[in-house]
C-alpha positions as CSV (number, residue, x, y, z in Angstrom):
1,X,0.0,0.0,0.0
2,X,1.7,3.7,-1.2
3,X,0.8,6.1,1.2
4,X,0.2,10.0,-0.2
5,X,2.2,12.9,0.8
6,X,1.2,16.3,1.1
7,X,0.4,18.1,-2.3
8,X,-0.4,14.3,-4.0
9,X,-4.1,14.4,-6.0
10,X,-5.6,11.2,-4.5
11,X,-9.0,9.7,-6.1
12,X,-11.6,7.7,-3.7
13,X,-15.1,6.9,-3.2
14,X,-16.4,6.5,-6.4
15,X,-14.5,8.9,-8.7
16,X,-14.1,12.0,-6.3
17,X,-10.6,13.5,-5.9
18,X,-9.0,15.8,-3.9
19,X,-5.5,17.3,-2.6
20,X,-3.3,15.7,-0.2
21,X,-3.4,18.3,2.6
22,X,-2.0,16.6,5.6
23,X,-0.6,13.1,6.7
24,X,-2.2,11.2,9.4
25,X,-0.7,7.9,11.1
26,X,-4.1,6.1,9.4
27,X,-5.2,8.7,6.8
28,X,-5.1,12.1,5.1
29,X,-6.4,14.8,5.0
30,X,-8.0,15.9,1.5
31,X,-9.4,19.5,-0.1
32,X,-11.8,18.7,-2.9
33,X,-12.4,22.1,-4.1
34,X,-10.0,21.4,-6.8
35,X,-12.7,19.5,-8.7
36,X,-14.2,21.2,-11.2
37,X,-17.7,20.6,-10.3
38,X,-17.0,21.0,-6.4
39,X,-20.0,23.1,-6.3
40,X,-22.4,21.0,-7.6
41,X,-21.5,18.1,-5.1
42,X,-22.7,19.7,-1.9
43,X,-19.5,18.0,-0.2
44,X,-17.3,19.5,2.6
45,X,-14.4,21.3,1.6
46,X,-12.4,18.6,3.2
47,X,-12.1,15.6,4.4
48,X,-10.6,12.4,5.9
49,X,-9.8,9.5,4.0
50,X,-8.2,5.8,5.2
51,X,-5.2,4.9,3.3
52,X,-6.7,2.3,2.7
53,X,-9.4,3.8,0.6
54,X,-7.5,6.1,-1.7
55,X,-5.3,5.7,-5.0
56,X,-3.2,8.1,-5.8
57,X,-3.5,9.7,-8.9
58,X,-0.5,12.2,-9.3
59,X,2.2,13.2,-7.1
């Protein structure tokens, strides 16, 4: 299992993505407002994700 660093674009739950904003023991934290149709989503701004659940998409 890779494990993302801060400022990687990790992808989870079903196609949403967000940037690596912090590194937790068990997970990161993630800021989705850098999807295009963040608005639309009516999501958080951020939020925590298991590394277990992500794959990371560009570092």
């Amino acid at each position: 299992m890779d494990i993302a660093k801060v400022g990687n674009v990790v992808e989870f739950h079903e196609g949403l993505r967000g940037r690596v904003e912090k590194v937790n023991e068990n997970s990161v934290i993630v800021d989705l407002t850098i999807m295009d149709n963040f608005e639309e989503l009516e999501q958080p701004e951020k939020t925590v994700i298991n590394h277990k659940r992500y794959k990371i998409i560009n570092d």
